[in-house]
N, C-alpha and C positions, 0 to 999 in steps of 0.2 A: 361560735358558729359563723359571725360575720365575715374575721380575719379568713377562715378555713373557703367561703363562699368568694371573696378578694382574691385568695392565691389560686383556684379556681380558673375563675376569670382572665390574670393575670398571666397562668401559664399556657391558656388557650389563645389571648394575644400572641404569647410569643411562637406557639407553633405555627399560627398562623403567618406570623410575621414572618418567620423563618423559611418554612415553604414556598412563599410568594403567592400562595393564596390569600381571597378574602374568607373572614368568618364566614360559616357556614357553606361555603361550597366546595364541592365536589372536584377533586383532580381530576384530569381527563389525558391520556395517553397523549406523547409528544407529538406534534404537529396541530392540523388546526382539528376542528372539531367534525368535519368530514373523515375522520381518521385518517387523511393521508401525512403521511410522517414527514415531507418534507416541511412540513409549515404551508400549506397551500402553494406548493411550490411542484407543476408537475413532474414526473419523477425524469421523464426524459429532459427538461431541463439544464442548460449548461451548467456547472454548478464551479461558481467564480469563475476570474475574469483568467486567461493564460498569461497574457500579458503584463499582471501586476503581480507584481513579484511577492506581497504577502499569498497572495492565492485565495484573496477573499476572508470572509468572516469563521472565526473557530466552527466547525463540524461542517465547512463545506470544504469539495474536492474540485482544488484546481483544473479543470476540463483539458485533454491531450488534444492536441488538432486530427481532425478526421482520416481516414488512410490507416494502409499497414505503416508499419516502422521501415525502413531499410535493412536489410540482411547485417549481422554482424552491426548491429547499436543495439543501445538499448533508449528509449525519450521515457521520459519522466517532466510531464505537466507538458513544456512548450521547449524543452532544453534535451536538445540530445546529446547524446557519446558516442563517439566511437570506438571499436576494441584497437588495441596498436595492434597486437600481430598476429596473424594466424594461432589458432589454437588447436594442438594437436594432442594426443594422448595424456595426462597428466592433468591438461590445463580446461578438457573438455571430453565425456565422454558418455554414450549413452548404453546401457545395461537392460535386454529385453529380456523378462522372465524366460527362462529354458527351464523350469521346475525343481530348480536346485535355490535357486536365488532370484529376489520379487526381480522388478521391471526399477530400474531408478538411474539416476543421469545427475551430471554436474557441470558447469563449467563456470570458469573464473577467469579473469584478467586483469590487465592495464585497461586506461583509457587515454584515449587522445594525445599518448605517447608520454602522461604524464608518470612518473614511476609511482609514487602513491596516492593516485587515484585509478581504485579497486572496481569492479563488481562482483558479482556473484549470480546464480541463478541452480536450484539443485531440489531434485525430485529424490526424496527418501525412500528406505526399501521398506519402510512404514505407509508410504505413500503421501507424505507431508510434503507440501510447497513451499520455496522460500526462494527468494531473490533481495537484493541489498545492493547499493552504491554506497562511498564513503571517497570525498573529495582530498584534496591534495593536503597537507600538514594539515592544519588547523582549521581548515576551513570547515563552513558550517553547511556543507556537502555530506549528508547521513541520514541516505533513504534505508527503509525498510519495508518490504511485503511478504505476504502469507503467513505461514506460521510465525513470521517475527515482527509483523507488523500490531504491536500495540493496541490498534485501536479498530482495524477491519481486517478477516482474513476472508477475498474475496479471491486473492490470485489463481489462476488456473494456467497450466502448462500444458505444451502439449508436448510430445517428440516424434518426430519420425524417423525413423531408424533406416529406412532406407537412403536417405536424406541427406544424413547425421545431422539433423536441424531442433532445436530447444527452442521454442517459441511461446510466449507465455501474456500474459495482461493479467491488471488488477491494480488495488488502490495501494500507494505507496504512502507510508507517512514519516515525515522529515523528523526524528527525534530530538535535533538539537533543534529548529523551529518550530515546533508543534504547530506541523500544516500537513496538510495530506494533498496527493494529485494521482489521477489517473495515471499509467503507466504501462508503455508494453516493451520488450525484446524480440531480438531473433538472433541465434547465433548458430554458425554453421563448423564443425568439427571437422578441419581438416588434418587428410591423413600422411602420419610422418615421412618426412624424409628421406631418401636413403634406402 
């Protein structure tokens, strides 16, 4: 009965220990104990530093500087892109429900004339958000947002059709650095050629 009251004890240390609680108390939902989830940190808050390039401590969001974006970029934390070239039918285009087919849009490119450095930005006929950057060879440039974003899908789009503009924000999170940053675009569909 003794050995049985020992392992007892023993495996109650270890939950405990495990958890990061002390014996006997109680878990209490993440943040402080005012329930607010940032850790006593209010929500408007900047949330890490723009300027330092980790972006701050794991589950914070590198803060974007204040303002819209410029037409045709997209900034992501404190780093912006620009598209190389005009983007016309193929590379950009927006689809308004006419009752045959939802309301959904996409567009894609270069950036900053570099050839493989990508983005993307694209409203499903599901109604799903997604946007993604992905930098030059090897580099460790690989954002992701909305439905492809890991760890927050907070993105929201918008379009206007008469416009032809895809304008969007939300949290991006870097898969090969496991950090996240605030993020928005604008990109404008121009019409072809000829």
């Amino acid at each position: 009965m003794r050995h049985l009251l020992v392992l007892i004890a023993i495996a109650a240390l270890t939950v405990a220990a495990c958890s990061g609680a002390e014996p006997g108390s109680v878990a209490s939902p993440p943040g402080d104990q005012t329930g607010n989830e940032n850790g006593g940190q209010p929500t408007d808050a900047p949330q890490g530093d723009p300027t330092a390039g980790g972006g701050g401590q794991a589950g914070e969001v590198e803060a974007e500087p204040a303002g819209p974006v410029e037409p045709n970029t997209i900034r992501i934390g404190s780093q912006v892109w620009k598209r190389t070239l005009p983007m016309t039918t193929g590379q950009c285009f927006l689809y308004e429900d006419d009752g045959t087919l939802p309301t959904s849009a996409s567009v894609w490119g270069t950036l900053d004339g570099i050839e493989d450095s990508h983005f993307s930005a694209s409203v499903g006929q599901d109604g799903a958000f997604g946007a993604g950057l992905n930098g030059p060879g090897d580099s460790t440039l690989y954002w992701q947002a909305g439905a492809r974003n890991p760890e927050v899908n907070d993105l929201v789009i918008e379009l206007d059709f008469e416009a032809q503009t895809i304008k969007g924000s939300g949290t991006f999170h870097s898969l090969t650095e496991r950090r996240s940053a605030s993020g928005s675009f604008e990109f404008i569909c121009e019409p072809e050629e000829g």
